[in-house]
N, CA, C and O of each residue as an XYZ file, in Angstrom:
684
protein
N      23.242    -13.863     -9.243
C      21.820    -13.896     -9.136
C      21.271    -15.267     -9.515
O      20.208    -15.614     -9.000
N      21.740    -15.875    -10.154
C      21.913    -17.195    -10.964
C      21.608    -18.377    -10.137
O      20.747    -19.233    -10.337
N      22.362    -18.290     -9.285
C      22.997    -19.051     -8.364
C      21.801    -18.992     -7.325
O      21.168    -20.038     -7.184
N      21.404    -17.838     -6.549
C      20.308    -17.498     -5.353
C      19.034    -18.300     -6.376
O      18.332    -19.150     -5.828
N      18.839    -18.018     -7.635
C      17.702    -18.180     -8.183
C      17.247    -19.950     -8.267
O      16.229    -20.638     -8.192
N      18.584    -20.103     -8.450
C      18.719    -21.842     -8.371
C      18.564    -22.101     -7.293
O      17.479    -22.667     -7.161
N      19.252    -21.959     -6.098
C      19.076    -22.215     -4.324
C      17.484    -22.124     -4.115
O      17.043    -23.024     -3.402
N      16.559    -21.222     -4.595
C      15.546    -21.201     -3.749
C      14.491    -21.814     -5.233
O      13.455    -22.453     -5.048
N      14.844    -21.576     -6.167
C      13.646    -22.599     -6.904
C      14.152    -24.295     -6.190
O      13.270    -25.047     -5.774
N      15.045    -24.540     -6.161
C      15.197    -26.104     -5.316
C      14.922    -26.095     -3.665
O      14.664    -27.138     -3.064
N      14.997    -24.941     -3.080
C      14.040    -24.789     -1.758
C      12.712    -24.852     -1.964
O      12.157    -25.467     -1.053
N      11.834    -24.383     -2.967
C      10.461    -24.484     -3.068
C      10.054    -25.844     -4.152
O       8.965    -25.996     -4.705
N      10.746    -26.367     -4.218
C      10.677    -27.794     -5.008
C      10.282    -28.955     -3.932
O       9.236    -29.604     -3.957
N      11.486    -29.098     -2.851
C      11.627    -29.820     -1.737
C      10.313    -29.321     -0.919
O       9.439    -30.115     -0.572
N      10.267    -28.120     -0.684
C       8.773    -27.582      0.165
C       8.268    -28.011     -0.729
O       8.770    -29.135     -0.703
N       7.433    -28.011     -1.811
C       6.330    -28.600     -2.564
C       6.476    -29.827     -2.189
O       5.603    -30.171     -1.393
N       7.328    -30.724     -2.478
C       7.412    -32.110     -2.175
C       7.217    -32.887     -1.203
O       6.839    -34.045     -1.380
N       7.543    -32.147      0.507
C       7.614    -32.442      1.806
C       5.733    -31.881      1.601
O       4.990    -32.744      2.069
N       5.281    -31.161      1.256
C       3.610    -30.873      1.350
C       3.065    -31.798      0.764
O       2.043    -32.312      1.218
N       3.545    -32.136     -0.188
C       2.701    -33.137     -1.168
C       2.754    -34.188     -0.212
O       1.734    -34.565      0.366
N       3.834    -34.670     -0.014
C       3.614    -35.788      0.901
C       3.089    -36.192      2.278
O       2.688    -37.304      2.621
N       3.189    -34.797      3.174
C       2.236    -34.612      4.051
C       0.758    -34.692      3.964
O      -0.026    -35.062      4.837
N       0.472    -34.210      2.552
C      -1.318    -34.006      2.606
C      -1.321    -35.310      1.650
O      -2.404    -35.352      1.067
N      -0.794    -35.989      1.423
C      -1.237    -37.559      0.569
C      -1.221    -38.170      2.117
O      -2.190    -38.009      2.858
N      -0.633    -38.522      2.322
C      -0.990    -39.327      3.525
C      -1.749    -38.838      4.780
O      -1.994    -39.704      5.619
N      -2.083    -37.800      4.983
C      -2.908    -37.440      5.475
C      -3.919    -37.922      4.976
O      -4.541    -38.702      5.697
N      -4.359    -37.699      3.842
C      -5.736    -37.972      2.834
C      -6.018    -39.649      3.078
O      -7.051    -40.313      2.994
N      -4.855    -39.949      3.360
C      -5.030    -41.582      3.334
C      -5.554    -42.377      4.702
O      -6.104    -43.467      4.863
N      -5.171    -41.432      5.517
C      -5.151    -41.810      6.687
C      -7.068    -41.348      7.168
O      -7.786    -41.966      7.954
N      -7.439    -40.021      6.311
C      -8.792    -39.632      6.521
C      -9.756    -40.772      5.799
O     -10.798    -41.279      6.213
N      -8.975    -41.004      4.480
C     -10.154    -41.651      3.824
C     -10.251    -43.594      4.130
O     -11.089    -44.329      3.607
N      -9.442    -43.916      4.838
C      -9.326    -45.338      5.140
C     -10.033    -45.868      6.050
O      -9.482    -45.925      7.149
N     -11.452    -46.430      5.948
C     -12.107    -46.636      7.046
C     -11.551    -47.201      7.973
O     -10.787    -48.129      7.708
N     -11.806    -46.745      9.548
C     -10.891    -47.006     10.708
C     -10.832    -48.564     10.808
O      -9.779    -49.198     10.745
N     -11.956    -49.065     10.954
C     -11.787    -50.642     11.650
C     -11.331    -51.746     10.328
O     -11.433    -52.972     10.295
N     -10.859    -50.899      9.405
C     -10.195    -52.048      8.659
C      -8.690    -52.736      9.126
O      -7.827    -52.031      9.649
N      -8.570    -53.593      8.976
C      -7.370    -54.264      9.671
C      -7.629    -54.624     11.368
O      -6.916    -55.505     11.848
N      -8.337    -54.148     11.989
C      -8.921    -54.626     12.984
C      -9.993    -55.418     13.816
O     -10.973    -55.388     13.071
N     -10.292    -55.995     14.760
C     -11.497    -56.977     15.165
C     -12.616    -56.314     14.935
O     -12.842    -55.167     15.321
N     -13.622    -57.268     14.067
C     -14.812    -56.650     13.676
C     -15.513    -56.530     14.945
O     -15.193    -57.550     15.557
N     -16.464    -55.691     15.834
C     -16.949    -55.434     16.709
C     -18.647    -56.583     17.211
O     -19.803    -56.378     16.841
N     -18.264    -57.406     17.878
C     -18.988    -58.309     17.995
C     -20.411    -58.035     18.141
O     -20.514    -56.850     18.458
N     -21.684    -58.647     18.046
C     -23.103    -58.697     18.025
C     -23.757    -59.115     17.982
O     -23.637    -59.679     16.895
N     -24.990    -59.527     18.547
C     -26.111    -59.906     18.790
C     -27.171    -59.335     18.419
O     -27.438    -58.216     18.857
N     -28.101    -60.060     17.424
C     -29.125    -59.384     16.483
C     -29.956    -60.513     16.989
O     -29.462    -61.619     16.769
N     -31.420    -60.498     17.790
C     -32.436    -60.967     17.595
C     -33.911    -60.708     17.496
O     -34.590    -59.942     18.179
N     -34.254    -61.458     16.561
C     -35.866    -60.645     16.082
C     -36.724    -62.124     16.401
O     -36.340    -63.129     17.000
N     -37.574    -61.926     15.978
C     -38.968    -62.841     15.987
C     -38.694    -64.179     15.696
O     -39.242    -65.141     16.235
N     -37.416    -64.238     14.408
C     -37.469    -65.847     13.721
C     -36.042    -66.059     14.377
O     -35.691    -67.180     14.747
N     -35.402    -65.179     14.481
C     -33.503    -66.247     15.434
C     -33.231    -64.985     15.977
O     -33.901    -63.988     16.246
N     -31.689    -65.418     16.085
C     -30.896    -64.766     16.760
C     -29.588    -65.234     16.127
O     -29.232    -66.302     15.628
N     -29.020    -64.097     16.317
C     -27.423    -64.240     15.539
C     -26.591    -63.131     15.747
O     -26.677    -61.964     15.366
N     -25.329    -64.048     16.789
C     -24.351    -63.689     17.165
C     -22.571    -63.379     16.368
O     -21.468    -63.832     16.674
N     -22.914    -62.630     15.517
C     -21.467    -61.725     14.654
C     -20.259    -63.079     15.111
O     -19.642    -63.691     14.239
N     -20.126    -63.314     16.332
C     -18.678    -64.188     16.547
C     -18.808    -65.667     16.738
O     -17.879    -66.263     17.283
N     -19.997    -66.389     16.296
C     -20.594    -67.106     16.013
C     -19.939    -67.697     14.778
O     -19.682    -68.898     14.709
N     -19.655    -66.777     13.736
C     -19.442    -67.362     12.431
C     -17.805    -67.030     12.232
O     -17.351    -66.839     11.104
N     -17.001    -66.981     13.384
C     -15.959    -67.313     13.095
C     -15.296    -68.080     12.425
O     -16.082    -68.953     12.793
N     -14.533    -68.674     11.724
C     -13.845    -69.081     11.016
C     -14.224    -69.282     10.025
O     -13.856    -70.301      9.440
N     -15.091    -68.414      9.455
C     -16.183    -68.097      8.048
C     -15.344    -67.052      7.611
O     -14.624    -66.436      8.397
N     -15.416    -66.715      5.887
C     -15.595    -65.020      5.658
C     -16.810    -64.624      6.157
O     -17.719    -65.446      6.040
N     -17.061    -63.573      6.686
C     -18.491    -63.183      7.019
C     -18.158    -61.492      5.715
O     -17.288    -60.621      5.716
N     -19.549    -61.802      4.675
C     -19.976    -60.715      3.853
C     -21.024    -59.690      5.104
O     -22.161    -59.662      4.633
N     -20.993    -59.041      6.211
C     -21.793    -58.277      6.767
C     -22.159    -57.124      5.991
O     -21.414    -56.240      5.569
N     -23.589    -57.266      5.836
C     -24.636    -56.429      4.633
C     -25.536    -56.036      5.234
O     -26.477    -56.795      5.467
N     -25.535    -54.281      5.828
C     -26.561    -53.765      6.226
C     -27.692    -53.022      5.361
O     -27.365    -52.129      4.579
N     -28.824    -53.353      5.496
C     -29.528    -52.803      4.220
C     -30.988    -52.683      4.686
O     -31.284    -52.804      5.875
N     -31.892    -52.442      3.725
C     -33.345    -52.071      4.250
C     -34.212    -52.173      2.847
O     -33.876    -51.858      1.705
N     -35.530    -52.765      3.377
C     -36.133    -53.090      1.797
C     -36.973    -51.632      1.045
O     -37.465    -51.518     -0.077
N     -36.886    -50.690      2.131
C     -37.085    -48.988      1.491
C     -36.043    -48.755      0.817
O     -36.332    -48.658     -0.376
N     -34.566    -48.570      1.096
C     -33.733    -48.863      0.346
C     -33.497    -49.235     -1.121
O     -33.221    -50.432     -1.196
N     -33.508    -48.645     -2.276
C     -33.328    -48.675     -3.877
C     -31.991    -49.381     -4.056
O     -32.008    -50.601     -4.219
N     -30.719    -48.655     -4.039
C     -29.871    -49.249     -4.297
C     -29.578    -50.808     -3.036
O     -28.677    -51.591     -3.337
N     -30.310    -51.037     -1.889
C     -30.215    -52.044     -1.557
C     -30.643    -53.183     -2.073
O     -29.967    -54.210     -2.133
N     -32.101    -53.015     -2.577
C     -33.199    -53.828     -3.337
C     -32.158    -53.886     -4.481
O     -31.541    -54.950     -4.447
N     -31.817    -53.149     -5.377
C     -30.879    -53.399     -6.768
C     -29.864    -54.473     -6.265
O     -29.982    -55.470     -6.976
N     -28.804    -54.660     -5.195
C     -28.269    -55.337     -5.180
C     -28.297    -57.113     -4.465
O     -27.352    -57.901     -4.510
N     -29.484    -57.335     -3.928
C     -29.523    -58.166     -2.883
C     -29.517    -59.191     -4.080
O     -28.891    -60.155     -3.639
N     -29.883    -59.453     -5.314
C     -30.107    -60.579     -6.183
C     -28.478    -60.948     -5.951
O     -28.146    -61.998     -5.401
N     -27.550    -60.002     -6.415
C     -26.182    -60.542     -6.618
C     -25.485    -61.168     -5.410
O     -24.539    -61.938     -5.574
N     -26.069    -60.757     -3.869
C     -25.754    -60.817     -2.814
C     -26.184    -62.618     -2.454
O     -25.541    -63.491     -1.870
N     -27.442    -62.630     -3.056
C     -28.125    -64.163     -3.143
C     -26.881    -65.169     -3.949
O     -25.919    -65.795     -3.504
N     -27.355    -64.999     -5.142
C     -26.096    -65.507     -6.401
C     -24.977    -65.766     -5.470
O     -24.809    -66.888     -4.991
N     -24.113    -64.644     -5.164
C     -22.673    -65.050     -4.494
C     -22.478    -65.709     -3.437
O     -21.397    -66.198     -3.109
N     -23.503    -65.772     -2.827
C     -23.457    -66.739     -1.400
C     -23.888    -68.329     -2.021
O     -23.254    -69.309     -1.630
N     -25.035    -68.477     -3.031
C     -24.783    -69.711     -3.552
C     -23.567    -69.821     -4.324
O     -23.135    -70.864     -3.835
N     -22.938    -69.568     -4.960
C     -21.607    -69.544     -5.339
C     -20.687    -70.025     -4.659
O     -20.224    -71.156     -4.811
N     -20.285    -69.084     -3.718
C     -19.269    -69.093     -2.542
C     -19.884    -70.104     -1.051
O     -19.032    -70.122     -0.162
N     -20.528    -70.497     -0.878
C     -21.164    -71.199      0.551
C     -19.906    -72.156      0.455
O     -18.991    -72.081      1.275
N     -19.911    -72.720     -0.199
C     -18.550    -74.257      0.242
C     -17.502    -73.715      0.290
O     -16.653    -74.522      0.667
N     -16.857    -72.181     -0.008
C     -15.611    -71.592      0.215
C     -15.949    -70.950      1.647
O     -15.115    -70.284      2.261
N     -16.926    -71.142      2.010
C     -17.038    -70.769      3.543
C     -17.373    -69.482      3.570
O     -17.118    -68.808      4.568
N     -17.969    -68.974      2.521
C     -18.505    -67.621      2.688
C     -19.589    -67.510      3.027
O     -20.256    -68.464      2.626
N     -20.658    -66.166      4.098
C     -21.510    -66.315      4.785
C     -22.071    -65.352      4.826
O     -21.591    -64.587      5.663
N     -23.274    -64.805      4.078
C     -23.248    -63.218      3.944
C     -24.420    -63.149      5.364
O     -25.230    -64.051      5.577
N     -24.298    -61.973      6.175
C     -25.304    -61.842      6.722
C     -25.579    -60.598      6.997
O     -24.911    -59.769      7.614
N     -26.934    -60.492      6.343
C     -27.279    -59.410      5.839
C     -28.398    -59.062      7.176
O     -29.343    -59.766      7.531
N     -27.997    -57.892      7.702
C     -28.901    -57.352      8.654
C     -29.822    -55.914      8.117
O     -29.220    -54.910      7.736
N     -31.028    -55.969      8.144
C     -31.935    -55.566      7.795
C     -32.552    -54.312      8.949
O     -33.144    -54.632      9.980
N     -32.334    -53.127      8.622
C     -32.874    -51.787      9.594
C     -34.287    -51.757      9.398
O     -34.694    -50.709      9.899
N     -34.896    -52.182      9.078
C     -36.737    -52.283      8.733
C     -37.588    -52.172     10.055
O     -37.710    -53.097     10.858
N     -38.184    -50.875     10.189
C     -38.932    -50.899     11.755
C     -40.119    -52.349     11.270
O     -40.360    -53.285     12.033
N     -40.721    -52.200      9.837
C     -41.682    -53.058      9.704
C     -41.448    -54.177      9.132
O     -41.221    -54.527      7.973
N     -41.589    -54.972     10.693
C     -41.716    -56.290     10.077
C     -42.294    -57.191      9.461
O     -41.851    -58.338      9.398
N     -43.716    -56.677      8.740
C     -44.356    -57.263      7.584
C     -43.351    -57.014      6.643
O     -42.748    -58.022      6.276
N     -43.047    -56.082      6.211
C     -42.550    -55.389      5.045
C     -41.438    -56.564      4.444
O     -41.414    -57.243      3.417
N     -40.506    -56.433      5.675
C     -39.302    -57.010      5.829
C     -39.575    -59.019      5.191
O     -39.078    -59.534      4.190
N     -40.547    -59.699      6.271
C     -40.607    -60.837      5.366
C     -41.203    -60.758      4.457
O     -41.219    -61.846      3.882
N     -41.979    -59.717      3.749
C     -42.930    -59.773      2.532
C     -41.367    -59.908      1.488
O     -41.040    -60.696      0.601
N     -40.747    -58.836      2.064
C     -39.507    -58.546      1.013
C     -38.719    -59.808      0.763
O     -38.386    -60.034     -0.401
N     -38.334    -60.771      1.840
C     -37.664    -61.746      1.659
C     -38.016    -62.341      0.988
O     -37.432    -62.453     -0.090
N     -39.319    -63.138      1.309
C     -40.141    -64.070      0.027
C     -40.656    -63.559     -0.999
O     -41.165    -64.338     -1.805
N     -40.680    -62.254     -1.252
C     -41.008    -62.084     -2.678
C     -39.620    -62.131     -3.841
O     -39.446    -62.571     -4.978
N     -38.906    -61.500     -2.949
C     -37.425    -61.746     -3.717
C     -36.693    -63.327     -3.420
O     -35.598    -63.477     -3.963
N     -37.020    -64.053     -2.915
C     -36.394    -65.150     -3.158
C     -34.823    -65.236     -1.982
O     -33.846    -65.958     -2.182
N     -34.995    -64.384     -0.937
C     -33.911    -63.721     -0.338
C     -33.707    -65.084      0.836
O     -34.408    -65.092      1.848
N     -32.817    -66.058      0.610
C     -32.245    -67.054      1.423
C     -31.411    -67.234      2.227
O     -31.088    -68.314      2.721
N     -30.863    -65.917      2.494
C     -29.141    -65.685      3.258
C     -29.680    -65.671      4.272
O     -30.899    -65.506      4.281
N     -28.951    -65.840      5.498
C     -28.991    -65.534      7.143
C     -29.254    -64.149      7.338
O     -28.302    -63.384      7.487
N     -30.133    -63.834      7.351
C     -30.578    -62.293      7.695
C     -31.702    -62.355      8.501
O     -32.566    -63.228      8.428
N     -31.671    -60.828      9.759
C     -32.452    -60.777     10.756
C     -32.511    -59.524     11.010
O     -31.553    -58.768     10.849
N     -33.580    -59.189     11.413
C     -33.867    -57.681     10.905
C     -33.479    -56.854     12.841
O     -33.885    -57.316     13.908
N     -32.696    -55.721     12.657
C     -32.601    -54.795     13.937
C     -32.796    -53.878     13.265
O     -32.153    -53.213     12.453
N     -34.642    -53.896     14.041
C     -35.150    -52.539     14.031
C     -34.808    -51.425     14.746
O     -35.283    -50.330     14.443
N     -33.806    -51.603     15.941
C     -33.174    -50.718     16.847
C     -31.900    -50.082     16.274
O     -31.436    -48.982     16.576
N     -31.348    -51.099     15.266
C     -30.548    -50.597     14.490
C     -28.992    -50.342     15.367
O     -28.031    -49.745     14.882
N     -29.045    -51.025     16.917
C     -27.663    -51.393     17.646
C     -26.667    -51.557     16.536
O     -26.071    -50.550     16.154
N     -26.404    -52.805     15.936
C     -25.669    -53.306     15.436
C     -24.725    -52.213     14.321
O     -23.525    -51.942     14.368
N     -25.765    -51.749     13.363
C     -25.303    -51.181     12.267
C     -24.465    -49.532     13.165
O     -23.383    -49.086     12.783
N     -25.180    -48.984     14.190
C     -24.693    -47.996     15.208
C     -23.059    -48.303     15.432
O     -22.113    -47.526     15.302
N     -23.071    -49.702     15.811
C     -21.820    -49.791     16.541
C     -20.457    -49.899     15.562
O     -19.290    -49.923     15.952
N     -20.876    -49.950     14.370
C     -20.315    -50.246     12.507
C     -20.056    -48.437     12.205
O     -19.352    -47.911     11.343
N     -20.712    -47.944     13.018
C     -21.264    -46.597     12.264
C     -21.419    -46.483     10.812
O     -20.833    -46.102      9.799
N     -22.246    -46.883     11.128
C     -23.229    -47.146      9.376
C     -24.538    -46.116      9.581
O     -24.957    -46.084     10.738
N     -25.163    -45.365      8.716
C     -25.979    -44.711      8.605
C     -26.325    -44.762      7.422
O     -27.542    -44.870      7.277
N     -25.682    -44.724      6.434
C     -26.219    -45.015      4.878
C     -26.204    -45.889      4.523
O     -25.089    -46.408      4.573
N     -27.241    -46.684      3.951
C     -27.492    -47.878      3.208
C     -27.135    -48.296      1.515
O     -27.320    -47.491      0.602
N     -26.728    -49.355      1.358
C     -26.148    -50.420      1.988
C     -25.028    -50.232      2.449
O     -24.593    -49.126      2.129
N     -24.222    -50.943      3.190
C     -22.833    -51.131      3.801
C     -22.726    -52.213      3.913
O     -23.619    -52.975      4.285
N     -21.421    -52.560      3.562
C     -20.856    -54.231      3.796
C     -19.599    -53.840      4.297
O     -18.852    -52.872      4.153
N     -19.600    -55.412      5.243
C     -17.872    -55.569      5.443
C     -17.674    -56.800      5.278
O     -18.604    -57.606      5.299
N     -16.399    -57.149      5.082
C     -15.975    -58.197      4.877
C     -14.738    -58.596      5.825
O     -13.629    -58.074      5.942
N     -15.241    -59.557      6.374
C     -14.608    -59.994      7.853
C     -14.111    -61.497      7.592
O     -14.786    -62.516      7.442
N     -12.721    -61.317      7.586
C     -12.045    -62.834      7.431
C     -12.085    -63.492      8.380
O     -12.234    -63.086      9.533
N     -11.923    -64.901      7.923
C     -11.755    -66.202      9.082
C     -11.365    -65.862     10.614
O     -11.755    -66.393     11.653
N     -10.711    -65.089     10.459
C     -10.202    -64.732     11.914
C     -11.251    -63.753     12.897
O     -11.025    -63.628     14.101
N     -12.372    -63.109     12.247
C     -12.730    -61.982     12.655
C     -12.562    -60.532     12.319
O     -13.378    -59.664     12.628
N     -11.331    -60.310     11.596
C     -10.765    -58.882     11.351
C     -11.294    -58.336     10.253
O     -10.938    -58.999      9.279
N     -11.880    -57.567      9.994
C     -12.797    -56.699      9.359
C     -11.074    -56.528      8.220
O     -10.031    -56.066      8.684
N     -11.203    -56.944      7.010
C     -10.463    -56.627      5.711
C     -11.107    -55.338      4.669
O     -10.373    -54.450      4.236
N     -12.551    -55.410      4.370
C     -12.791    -54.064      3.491
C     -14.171    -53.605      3.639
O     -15.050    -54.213      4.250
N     -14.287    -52.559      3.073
C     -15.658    -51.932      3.428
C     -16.104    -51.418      1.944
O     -15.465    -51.054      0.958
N     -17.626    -51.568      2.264
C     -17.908    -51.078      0.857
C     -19.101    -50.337      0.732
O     -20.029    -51.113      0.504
N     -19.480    -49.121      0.786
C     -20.433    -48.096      0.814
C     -21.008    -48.009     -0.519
O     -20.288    -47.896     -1.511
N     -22.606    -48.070     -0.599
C     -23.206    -48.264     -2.276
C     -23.788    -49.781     -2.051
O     -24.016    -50.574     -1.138
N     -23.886    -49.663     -3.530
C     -24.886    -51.096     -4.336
C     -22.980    -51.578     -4.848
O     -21.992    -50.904     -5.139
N     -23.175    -52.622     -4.765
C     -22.048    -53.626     -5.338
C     -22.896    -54.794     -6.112
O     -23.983    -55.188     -5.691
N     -22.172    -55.379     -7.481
C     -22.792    -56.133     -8.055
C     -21.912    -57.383     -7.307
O     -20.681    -57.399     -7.283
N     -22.467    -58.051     -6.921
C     -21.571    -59.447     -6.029
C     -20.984    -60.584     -6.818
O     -20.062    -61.347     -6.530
N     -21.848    -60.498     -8.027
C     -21.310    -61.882     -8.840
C     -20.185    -61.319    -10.039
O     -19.798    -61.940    -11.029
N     -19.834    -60.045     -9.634
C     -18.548    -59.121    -10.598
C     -16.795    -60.149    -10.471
O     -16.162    -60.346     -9.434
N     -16.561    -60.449    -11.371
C     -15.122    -61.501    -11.709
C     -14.182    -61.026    -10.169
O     -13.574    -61.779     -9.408
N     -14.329    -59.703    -10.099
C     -13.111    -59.068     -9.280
C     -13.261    -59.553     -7.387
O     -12.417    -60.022     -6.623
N     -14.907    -59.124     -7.142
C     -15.088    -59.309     -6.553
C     -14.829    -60.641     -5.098
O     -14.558    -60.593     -3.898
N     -15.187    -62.003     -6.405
C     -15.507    -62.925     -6.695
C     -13.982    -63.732     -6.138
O     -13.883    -64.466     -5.155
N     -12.973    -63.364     -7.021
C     -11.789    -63.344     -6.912
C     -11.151    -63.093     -5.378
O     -10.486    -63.920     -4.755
N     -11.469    -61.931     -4.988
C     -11.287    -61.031     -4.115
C     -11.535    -61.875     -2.751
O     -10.658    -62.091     -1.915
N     -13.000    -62.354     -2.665
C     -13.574    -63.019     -1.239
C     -12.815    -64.699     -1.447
O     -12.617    -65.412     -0.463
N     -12.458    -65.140     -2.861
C     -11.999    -66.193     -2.677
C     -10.307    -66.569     -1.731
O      -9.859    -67.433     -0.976
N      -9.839    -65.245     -2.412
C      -8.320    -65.302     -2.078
C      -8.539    -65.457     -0.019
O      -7.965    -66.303      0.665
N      -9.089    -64.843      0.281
C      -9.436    -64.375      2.086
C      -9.189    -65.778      2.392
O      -9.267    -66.180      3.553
């Protein structure tokens, strides 16, 4: 009896184990946003003051920061978003922060009251952030020299954080 009891507690060991490892990587494969490791999806954003073309800033990091000045946790983070681009500009970093704001008072009131200097242009049609599938605000990606979308980051991020910092330098 000994013996059967041993055979199948090490049959349901190996089954536990072959599951575990099926649903971990599964999990990994659900939770890994798709277009990481791949070409960031090119674009054209123009409003009233420019126009700006996503493949334009090739051989930049491009910080792409979708956000809106209704937006709380966007407004919380755009100071650090400022900070790190003066920081980082001579490492070739380039944040461009596209703005979903139907109102465009709102939108430059927001810039110049906050002091907001980055390349940002507001799509009120909201194409761009669509084609990202972005719906919640903020969203960033971070798109290396080459174009290829490296990480994504859903939430408020503090930008001038050591790790961060580190992080966009190594790219």
């Amino acid at each position: 009896m000994s013996i059967y009891r041993s055979r199948i507690v090490q049959c349901v060991v190996r089954l536990a184990g072959v599951a575990l490892l099926l649903t971990s990587a599964g999990c990994y494969s659900r939770s890994r946003p798709a277009r990481i490791g791949s070409a960031a999806p090119d674009f054209t954003v123009r409003d009233a003051q420019r126009s700006v073309t996503l493949s334009h800033l090739k051989g930049q990091i491009v910080v792409l920061n979708f956000w809106a000045t209704w937006c709380p946790p966007c407004v919380e983070e755009m100071p650090s978003l400022v900070q790190m681009q003066a920081k980082m500009k001579d490492k070739g970093i380039t944040v461009l922060a596209i703005s979903v704001d139907q109102d465009e008072d709102a939108y430059h009131r927001f810039l110049q009251d906050h002091g907001v200097n980055l390349l940002s242009v507001r799509d009120a049609d909201q194409k761009s952030n669509d084609l990202y599938g972005t719906f919640k605000f903020p969203e960033t990606y971070i798109i290396d020299r080459n174009g290829v979308v490296r990480r994504k980051f859903i939430g408020a991020v503090d930008w001038t954080e050591p790790d961060v910092i580190e992080y966009l330098g190594k790219l």
